[in-house]
N, C-alpha and C positions, 0 to 999 in steps of 0.2 A: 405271616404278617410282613415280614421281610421284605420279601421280592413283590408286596403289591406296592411298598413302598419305592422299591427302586423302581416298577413300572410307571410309578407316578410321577417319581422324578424324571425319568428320560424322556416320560411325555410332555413335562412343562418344559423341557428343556430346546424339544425340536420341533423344527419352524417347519411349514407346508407353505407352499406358493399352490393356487387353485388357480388353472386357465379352460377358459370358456367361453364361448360367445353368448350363451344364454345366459341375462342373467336372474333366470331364477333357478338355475342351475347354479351358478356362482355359489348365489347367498345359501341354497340348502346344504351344500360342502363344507361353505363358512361355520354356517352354525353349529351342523352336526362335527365337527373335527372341533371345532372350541370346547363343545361340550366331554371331548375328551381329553383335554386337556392342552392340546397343542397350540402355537402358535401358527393363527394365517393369515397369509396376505393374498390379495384375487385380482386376476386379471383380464381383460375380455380379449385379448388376441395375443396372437404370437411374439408380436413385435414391442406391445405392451412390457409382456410377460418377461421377455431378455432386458427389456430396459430393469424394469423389478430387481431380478435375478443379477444383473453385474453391478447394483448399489445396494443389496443386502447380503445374506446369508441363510441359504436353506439347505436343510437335511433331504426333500424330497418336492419334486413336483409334479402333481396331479393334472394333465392334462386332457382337452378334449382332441380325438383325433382329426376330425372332421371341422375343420374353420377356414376362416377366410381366405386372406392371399397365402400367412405361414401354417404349413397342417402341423398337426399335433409331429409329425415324425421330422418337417424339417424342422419345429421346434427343439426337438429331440438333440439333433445334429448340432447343432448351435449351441444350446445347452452344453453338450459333453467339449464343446473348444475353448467355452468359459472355463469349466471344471469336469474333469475327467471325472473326479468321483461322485458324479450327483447322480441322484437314485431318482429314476423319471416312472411313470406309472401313469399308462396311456387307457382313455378308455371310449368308449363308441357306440353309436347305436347301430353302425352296420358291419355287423359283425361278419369275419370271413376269414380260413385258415390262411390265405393271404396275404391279409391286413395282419395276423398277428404276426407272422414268419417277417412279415417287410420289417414291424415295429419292433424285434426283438432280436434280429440281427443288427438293429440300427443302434442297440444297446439299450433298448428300455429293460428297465427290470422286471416287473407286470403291466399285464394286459387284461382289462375286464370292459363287460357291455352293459348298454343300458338296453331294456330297466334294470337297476341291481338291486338286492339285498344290503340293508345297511350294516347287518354285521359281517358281510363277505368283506365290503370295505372296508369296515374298520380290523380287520384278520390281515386285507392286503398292506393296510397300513402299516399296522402297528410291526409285520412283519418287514416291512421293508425299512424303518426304523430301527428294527433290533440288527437289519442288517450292518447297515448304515455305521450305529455303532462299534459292531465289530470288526469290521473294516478300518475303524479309524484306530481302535485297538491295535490290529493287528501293525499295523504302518508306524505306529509310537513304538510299538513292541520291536519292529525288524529295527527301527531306528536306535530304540534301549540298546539292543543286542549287540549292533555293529558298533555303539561306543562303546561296549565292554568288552566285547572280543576281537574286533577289528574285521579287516575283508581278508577276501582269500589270500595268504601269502605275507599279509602284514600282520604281525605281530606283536603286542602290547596293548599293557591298561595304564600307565603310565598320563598324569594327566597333558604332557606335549602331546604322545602320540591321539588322547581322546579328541585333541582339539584337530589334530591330522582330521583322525576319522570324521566329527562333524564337520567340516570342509568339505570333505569328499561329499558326502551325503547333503548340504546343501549348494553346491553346485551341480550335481551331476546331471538335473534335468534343464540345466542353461545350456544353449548351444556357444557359450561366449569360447574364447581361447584360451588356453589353461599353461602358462609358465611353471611348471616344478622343477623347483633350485635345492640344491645338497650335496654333501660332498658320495661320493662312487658310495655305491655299499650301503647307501640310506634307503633303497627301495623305490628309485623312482619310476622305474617303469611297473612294476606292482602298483603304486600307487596311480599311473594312469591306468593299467587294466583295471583297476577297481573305479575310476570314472565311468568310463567305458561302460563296466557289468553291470552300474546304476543308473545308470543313462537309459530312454527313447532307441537308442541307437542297439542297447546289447545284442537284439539278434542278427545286427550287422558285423563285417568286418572290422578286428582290429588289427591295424598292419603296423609293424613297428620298424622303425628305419635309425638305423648305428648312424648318425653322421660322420661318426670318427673313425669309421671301419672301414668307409667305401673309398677307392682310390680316387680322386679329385677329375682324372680324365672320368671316368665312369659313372660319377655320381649326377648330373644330368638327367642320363639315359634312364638310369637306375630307379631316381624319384621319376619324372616325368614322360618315361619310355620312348623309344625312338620309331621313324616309319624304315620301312624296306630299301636300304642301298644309303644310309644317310651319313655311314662313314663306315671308310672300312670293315668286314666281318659280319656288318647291320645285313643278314641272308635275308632275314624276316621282319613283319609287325611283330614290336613287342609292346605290350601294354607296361605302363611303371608302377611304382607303388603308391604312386596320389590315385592310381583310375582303380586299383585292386580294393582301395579302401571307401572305394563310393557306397554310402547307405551308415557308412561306419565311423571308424577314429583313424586317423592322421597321427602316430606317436614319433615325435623327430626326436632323437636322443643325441645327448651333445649337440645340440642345433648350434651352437658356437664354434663349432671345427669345421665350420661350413666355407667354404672358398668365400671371399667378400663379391664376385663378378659371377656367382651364384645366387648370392643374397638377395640381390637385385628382382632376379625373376621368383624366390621365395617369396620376397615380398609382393607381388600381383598377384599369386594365386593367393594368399593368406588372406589379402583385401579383397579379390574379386571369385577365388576358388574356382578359378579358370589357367588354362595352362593350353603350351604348345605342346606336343611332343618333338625329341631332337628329329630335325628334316621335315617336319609338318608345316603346314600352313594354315588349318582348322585349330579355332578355339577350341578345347572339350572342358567341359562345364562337370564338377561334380558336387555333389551333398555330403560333404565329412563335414566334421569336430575337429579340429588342431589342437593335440597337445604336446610342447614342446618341455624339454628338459635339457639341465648344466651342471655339471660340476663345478663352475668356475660361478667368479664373481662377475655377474653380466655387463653390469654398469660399469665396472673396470676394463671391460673389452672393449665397451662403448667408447669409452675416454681413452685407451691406445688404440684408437682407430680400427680395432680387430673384426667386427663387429657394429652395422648400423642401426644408428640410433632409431632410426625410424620403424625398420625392422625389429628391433626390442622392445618399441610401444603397440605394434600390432599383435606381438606374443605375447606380452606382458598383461593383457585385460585383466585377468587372475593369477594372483601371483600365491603359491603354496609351498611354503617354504618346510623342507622336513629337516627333522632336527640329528645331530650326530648321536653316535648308539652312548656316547659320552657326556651325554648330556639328560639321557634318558637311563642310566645305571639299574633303577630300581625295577628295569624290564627283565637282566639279565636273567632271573630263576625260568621265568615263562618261555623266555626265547633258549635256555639252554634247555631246557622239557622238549619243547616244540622240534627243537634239530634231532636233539636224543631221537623221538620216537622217528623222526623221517627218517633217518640213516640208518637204525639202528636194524631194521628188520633185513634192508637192502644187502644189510653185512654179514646176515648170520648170527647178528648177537645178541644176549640179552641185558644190554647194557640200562641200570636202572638210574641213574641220575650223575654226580660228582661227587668225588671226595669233598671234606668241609676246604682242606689246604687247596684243590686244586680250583674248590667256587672262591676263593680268597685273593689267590691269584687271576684268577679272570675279573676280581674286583676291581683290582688296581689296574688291573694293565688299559693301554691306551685307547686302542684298534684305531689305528690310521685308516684300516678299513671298513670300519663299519659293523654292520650285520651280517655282512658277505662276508669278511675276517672271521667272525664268531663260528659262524657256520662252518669254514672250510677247518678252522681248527677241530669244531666236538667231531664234522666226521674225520678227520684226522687219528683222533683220541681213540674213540671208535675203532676203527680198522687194526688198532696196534694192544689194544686195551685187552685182555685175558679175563679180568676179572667185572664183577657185575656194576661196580660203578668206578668213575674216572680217576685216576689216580693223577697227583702234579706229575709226575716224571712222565705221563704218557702225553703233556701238552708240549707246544714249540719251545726249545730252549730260550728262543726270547724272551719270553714270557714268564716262564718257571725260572729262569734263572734272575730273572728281577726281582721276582718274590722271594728267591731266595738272599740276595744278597741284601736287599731292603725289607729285613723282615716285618713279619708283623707282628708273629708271635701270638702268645694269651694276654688279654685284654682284663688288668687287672683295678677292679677300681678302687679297693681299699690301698691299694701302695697309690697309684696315683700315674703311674707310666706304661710304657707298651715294654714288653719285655723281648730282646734281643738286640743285635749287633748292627749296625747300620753301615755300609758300604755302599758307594756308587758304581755302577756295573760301566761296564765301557760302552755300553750306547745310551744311557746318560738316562734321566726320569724328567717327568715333568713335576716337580715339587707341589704346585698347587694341588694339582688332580691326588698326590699321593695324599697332603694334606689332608685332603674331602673327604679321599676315600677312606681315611684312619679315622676322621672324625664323624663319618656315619656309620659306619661300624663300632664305637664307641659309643655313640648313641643308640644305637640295635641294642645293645650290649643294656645300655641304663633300662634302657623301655624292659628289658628282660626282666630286668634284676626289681623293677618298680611296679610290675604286673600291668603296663599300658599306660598307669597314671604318668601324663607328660611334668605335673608339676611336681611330683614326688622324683623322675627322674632328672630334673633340672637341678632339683637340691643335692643328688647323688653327685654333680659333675662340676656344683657351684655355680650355677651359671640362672639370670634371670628367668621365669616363665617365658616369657615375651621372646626374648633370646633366644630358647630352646625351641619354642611353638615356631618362629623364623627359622630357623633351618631345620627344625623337622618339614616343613610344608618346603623345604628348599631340596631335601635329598629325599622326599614322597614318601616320608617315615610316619602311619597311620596312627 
């Protein structure tokens, strides 16, 4: 009884557009598709039909293939530049393997002839509506997923990083220009390959170019390639890396370490994605995505002249800012898992996670560098580590020795304090962050001790509901 009830629901749910020049072919499609429940709308030609089709909403359209000036397959064509995912279902009275191969490489999804069978119809139908459905499922579902686990290479559930990933995933089929600001170590080129891999463009190239890497004579030639004899050592045509990435993505990294009497000609290919090559005299015209990325504060380059303004509103259309690995804390257990298992194998070892003192010290400490920091420490740990999970002494003395000198000890809450000695190490702490970090670990600690109940752990610390529910939703404490 179940599933005729959900059949019933999905079919009052989706809409049918009927195209046809007859219309008493029209009205027989009308009637009989209402009688099953659906919703439809009819049209007598092609041109009708798209008018229909881009001020409503349909799951499927039923067309004739055989009509006036638009046929049923340039109908087809049209259709799918509205919406990729419309389910078309072409049919005809002069039937010919043909006509079907032409219509189904054009993307219809079925094909059937007149005269038909009313319930072959209602079978093509009903089937290309369950497809319909699942398709839409499946597109929610990859979208679920990549907010709970992220893309390749980015890592965390962390609700900044969720709002990363939904960014990523609804821009990635704009062709606009995409600005990603963060400090080194945040993942910005990962997070433009993952533009890239969700984009129109994936099975094109993605070329990525160091701004800060190329020597300032060379970089030119480098992005926009040079012809035969056009200075010194030029033996040959070289192509550059704007013509390598035609079909694809453009990733300018540090685009702010760019010489300013470079920026210049950056800026007419960004606006017009036309270029010279050094020594050339032909425009060459390409099809890429620009996405640029800094370290820096852009607008401050802007305002000491570093940097033109002009050129930072033609990058800036999208701007995606990622957040430091210090501001997203509650990632650390996933992303220290996540390195474990990459490095761990490459080493030879069977390293299964961290000591509780050495995850204590990776809580507090700073990383000026990010995720790239995290990383190069666990395979650091790794490589020196003997036994099966990480020990403090096998991390950088930096680090371990801060936790040492600023301890943190056992977290005691009937006495009321942290137990241990407090010295400051000779390269100094940042007190707030050490703050936080004592005071979400203290609150971990109530939540423990309260079995989840956030108001019974608020009474344990003296501290309001409201108070507590505020900075647990501030240090991502569930």
């Amino acid at each position: 009884m179940s599933s005729l009830i959900d059949d019933i629901a999905v079919s009052a749910k989706a809409s049918i557009l009927v195209v046809d020049d007859e219309k008493s072919m029209r009205e027989f499609m009308e009637i009989m598709l209402k009688k099953e429940g659906y919703g439809v709308s009819t049209a007598s030609s092609g041109e009708e039909a798209l008018d229909i089709f881009k001020s409503g909403s349909f799951d499927v359209v039923i067309t004739d293939l055989k009509m006036g000036e638009m046929s049923g397959v340039e109908l087809l064509k049209k259709l799918k530049e509205v919406d990729s995912s419309v389910i078309v279902i072409l049919m005809t009275a002069y039937a010919s393997v043909e006509n079907a191969i032409d219509a189904m490489k054009s993307g219809a999804y079925d094909y059937f002839t007149k005269p038909f069978n009313i319930d072959d119809i209602k079978l093509h139908v009903s089937r290309a509506i369950e497809f319909q459905k699942t398709s839409k499922e499946n597109i929610i579902l990859k979208k679920d997923l990549k907010r709970m686990s992220g893309f390749k290479g980015l890592v965390g559930k962390s609700p900044k990083m969720a709002s990363v990933y939904e960014t990523i995933m609804s821009i990635a089929s704009s062709s606009s220009t995409v600005l990603i600001t963060g400090e080194s170590g945040t993942g910005k080129e990962l997070t433009a390959r993952a533009i890239h891999d969700e984009s129109s463009r994936s099975e094109g190239p993605f070329v990525a170019v160091n701004c800060g890497a190329i020597p300032e004579s060379l970089m030119e030639s480098e992005l926009f390639g040079h012809e035969k004899g056009a200075f010194t050592g030029a033996s040959n045509r070289k192509e550059g890396l704007a013509e390598l990435a035609d079909g694809g993505t453009l990733f300018l990294d540090e685009v702010t370490e760019m010489p300013l009497h470079l920026q210049v000609k950056l800026l007419r290919f960004v606006q017009e994605r036309v270029f010279k090559r050094v020594g050339g005299v032909a425009d060459i015209s390409v099809d890429i995505r620009i996405v640029a990325a800094s370290n820096r504060d852009v607008m401050s380059e802007v305002k000491a002249g570093k940097f033109r303004e002009d050129l930072y509103y033609r990058l800036n259309v999208i701007n995606l800012a990622l957040p430091p690995l210090r501001e997203r804390k509650e990632d650390l257990p996933v992303l220290i898992d996540h390195f474990i298992s990459k490095h761990t194998e490459k080493n030879g070892k069977n390293i299964q996670g961290v000591s509780e003192e050495a995850f204590k010290a990776l809580s507090v400490y700073n990383f000026q560098g990010n995720v790239r920091e995290l990383e190069n420490i666990i395979e650091g740990a790794i490589a020196v580590e003997k036994r099966s999970r990480i020990g403090l002494e096998c991390l950088p003395e930096a680090l371990s020795g801060a936790f040492n000198t600023v301890a943190i000890g056992d977290i005691d809450l009937d006495g009321g304090r942290l137990a241990g000695t407090v010295t400051i190490p000779d390269t100094g702490i940042n007190l707030q962050e050490q703050v936080d970090s004592y005071e979400r670990l203290i609150m971990e600690e109530a939540l423990k001790k309260s079995g989840g109940v956030k108001k019974k752990a608020a009474e344990l610390l003296g501290m309001t509901f409201r108070s507590f529910r505020y900075k647990a939703d501030k240090y991502g404490l569930d």
